[in-house]
C-alpha atoms as one frame of an Amber mdcrd trajectory, in Angstrom:
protein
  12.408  91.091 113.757  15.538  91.493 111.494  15.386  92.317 107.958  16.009
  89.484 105.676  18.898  91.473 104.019  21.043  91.715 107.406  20.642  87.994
 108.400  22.578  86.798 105.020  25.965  85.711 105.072  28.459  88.829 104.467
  29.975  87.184 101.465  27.104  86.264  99.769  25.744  90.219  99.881  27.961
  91.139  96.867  27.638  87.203  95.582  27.753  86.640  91.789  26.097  83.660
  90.728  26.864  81.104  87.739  24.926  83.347  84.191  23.119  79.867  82.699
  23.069  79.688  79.222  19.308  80.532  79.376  19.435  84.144  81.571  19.846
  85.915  78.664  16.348  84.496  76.647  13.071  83.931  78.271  11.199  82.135
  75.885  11.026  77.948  74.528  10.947  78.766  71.682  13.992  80.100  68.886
  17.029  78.809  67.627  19.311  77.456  70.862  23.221  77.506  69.444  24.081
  79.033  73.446  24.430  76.521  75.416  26.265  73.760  73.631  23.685  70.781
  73.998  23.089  67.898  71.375  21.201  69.852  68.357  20.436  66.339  66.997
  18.316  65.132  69.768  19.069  62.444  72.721  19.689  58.841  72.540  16.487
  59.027  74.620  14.148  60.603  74.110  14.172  64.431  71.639  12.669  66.410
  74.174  15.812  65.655  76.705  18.710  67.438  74.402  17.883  70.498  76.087
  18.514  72.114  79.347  15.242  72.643  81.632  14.434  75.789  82.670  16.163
  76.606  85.813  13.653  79.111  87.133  10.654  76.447  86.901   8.686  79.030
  85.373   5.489  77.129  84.328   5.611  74.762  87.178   6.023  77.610  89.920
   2.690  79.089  88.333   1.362  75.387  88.234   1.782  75.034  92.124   1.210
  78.382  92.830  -2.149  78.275  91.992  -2.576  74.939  93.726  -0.716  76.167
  97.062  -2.871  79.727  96.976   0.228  81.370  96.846   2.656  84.150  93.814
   5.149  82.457  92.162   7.506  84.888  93.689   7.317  83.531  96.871   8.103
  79.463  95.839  11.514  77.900  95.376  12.113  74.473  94.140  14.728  72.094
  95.181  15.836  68.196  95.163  13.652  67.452  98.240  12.970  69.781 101.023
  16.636  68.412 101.509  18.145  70.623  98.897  16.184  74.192 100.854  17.529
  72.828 104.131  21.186  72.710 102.947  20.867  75.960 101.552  19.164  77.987
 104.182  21.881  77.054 106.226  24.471  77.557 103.890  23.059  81.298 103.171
  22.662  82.565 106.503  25.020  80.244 109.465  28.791  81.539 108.835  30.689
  78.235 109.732  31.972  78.064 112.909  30.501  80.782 114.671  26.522  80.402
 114.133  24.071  77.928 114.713  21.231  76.419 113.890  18.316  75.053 116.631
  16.483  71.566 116.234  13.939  70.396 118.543  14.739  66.832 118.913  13.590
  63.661 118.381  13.141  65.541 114.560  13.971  65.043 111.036  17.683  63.587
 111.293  18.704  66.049 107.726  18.987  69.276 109.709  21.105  67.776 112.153
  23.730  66.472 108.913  23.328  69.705 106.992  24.290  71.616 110.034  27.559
  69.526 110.484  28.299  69.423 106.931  28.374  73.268 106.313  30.376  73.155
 110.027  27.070  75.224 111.831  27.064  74.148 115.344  23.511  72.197 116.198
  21.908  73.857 119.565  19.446  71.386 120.492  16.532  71.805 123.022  14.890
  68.409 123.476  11.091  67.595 123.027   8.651  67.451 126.183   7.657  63.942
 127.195   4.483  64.484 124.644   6.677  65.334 122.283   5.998  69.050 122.178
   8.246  72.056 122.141   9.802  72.763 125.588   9.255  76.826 125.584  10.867
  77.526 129.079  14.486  75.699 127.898  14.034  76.923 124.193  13.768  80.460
 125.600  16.466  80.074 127.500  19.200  78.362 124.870  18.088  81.343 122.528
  21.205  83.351 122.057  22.737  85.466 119.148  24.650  82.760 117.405  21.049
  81.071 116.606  20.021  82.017 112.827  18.320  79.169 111.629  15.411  77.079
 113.751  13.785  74.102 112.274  10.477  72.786 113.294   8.628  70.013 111.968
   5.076  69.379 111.970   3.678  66.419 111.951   7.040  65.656 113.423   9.294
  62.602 112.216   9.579  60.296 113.822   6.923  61.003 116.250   3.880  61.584
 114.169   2.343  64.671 116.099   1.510  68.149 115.359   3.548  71.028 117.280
   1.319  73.058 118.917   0.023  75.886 116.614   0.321  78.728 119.670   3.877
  77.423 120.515   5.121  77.916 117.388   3.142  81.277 116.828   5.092  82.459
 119.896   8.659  81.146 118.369   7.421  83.035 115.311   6.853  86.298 116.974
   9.862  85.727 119.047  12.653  85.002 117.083  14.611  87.615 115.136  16.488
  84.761 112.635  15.253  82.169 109.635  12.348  80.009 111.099  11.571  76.712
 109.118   8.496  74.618 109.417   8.645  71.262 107.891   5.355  70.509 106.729
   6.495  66.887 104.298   3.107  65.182 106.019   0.729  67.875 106.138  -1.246
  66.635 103.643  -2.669  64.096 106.006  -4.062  66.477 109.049  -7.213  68.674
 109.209  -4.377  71.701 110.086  -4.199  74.315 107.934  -0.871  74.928 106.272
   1.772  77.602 108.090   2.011  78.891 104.141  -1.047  81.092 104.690   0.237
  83.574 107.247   3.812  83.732 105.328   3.255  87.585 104.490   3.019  88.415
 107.986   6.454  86.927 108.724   8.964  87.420 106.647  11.592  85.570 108.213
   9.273  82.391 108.118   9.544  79.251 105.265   7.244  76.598 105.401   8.922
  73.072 103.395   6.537  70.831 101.730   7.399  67.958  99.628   5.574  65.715
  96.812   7.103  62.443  98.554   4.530  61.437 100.524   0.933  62.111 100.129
   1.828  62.821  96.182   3.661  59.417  96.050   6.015  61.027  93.788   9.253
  60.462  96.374  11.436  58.707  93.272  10.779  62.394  91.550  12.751  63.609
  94.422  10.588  67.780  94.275  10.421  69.932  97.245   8.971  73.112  98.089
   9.912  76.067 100.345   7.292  78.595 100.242   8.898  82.009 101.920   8.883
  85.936 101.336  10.224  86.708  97.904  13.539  88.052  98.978  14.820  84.370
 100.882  13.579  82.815  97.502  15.930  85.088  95.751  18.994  84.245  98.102
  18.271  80.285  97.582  18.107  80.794  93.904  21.728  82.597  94.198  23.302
  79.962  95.573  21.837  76.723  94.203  23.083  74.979  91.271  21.825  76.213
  88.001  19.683  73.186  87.220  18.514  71.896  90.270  15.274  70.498  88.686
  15.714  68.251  85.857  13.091  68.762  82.849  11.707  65.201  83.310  10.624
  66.011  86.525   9.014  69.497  86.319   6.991  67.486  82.870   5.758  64.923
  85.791   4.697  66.974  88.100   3.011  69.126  85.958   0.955  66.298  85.092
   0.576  65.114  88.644  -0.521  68.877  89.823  -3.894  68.629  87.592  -3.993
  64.972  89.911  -5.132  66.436  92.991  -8.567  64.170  93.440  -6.467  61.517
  93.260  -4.065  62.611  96.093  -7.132  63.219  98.055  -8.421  59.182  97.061
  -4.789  58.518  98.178  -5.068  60.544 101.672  -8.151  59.305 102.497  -7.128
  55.600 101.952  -3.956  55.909 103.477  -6.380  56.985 106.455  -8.464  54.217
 106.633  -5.832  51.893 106.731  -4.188  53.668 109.573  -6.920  53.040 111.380
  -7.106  49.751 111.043  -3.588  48.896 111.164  -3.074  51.238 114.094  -6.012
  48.898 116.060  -4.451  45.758 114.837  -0.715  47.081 116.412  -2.654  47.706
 120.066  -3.676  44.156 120.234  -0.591  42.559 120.523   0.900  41.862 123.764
   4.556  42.918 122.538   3.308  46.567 121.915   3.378  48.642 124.505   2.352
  52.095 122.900   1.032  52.916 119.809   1.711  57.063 119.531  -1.243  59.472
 118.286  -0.300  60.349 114.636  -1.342  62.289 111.931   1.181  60.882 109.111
   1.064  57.976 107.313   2.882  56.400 109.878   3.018  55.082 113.361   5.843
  55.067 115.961   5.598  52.480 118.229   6.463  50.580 121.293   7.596  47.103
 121.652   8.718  44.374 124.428  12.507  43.394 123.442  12.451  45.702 120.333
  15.768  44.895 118.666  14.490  41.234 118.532  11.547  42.403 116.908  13.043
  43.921 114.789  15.405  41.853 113.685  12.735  39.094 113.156  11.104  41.292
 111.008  14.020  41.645 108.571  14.586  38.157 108.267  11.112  38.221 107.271
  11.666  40.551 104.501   9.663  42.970 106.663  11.782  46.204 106.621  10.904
  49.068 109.233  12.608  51.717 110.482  14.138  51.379 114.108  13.592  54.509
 116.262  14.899  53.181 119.494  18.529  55.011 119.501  16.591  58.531 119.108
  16.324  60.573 122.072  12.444  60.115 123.771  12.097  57.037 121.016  13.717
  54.513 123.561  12.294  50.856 122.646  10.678  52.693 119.474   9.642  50.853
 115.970   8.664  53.931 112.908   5.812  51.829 110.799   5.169  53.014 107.543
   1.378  52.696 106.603   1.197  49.997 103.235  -1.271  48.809 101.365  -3.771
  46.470 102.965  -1.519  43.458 102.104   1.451  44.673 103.604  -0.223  45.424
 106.868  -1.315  42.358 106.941   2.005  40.685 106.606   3.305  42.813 109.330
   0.417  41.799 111.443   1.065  37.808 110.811   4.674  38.291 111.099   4.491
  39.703 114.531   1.921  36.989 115.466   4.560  34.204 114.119   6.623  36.007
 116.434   4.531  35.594 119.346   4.041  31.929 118.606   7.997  30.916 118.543
């Protein structure tokens, strides 16, 4: 595989990046006259006069020790969309690489692809909604620096076959991302664990889902130290805002109750997931291991619709490649299922 140094963008080899105020001090403690903030305080709140550490030093060690992994080898960003945009923007020149997407697939690496003006070469999902080896193989070509795969996959719900992707691993010489935002609802173990065997590999996780901290707005990219040293080159030098690295410090010694939260969200997929099959308008209710469902209907923009003027908002999947006549269902609380459930029986019953 190629070294991590020769897959960078030219420009950014030599790249100087914005000196924050703080580079110079490591420490929270002293006499800050460098980096002209409010000494008085904040119409807020005291603690928010300040700028936050743009390294995330304690909260790095925080979910390092959670995640089993150094410190050296996490970056944080606004959302896994925040690593996406830079990954690309480090190592796809503009108009002459490209970056690989497996779709139907998380609709962000599509946009941050045409954005930063990276072609999108795009090798469609099997009929089960697995990789497609055979075409993938053969769309491989030179231009290709970046590949995104996500499991569970949005909007489908699945896990990518762990041998497929082993083989893309051992096979491709550019960045390979795994999007892992719903892992925390499988049995799978986490790609993060074979990361120093693969250099070129970065597994995303977020604390949006199973975490319920989405309004935080934290993700993770987990990768060999020297990718987590080009991401902190480019991004801006405050990515993280102190409120949020105080919050999820505090969530991080929550874990038992992100577990409660997994296991519930379980239960009720079960249920709601049986409840779905028993109406005549569903025709398929896809295998998932999320906290949601994609599903089938009979006359699904109707559906749909009905369900808005209900006040019953839902994602429609049906415009998405292999998602034809497709509804995305968020799990809810046992309430909200149950409205969804009675609103598609009203439905029924016009």
């Amino acid at each position: 595989m190629s070294k991590i140094g020769d897959l960078i963008r030219k420009h950014l080899k030599n790249f100087i990046p914005y000196s924050t105020a703080r580079d110079d001090f490591k420490g929270d403690r002293g006499i800050f006259l460098d980096a002209n903030e409010n000494a008085l305080g904040s119409v807020i709140s005291e603690n928010w006069n300040r700028y936050p550490d743009p390294r995330q030093s304690y909260l790095k060690q925080a979910m390092g020790k959670s995640k089993g992994i150094t410190t050296e080898c996490i970056f944080m960003g606004n959302g896994s969309d925040e690593p996406i945009d830079l990954l690309i923007r480090a190592f796809c020149e503009p108009g002459i690489d490209e970056v690989m997407i497996f779709p139907p697939t998380y609709g962000m690496y599509k946009v941050a692809a045409n954005i930063n003006n990276v072609s999108v070469n795009e090798v469609l999902l099997t009929q089960d909604f697995q990789l497609d080896m055979t075409q993938i193989k053969s769309a491989l070509n030179d231009q290709v620096k970046v590949m995104f795969i996500c499991s569970p996959n949005n909007p489908t719900g699945n896990l990518i076959n762990t041998q497929d992707v082993l083989d893309l691993v051992t096979v491709f010489k550019g960045i390979i991302v795994i999007d892992e935002a719903y892992i925390d609802f499988t049995d799978t173990p986490s790609w993060i664990g074979v990361i120093s065997k693969f250099p070129h590999l970065v597994v995303l996780q977020t604390l949006s889902k199973a975490w319920g901290l989405a309004s935080l707005r934290l993700g993770m990219a987990f990768c060999h130290p020297k990718i987590v040293d080009i991401l902190n080159l480019i991004k801006p030098p405050y990515n993280i805002s102190g409120p949020v690295q105080n919050h999820v410090l505090k969530a991080l010694k929550q874990e038992d109750q992100m577990r409660s939260f997994v296991e519930e969200i379980k239960e009720l997929k079960k249920e709601l997931g049986w409840a779905l099959e028993q109406l005549p308008i569903v025709l398929k209710v896809h295998p998932s291991e999320t906290n949601f469902f994609l599903v089938k209907f009979k006359k699904v923009q109707e559906v749909f619709q009905y369900l808005i003027r209900n006040e019953i908002i839902l994602r429609d999947r049906s415009g998405s490649v292999l998602c034809e006549d497709c509804i995305r269902i968020t799990v809810g609380t046992a309430f909200e299922n149950k409205q969804l459930i009675l609103a598609l029986n009203n439905y029924l019953k016009r």
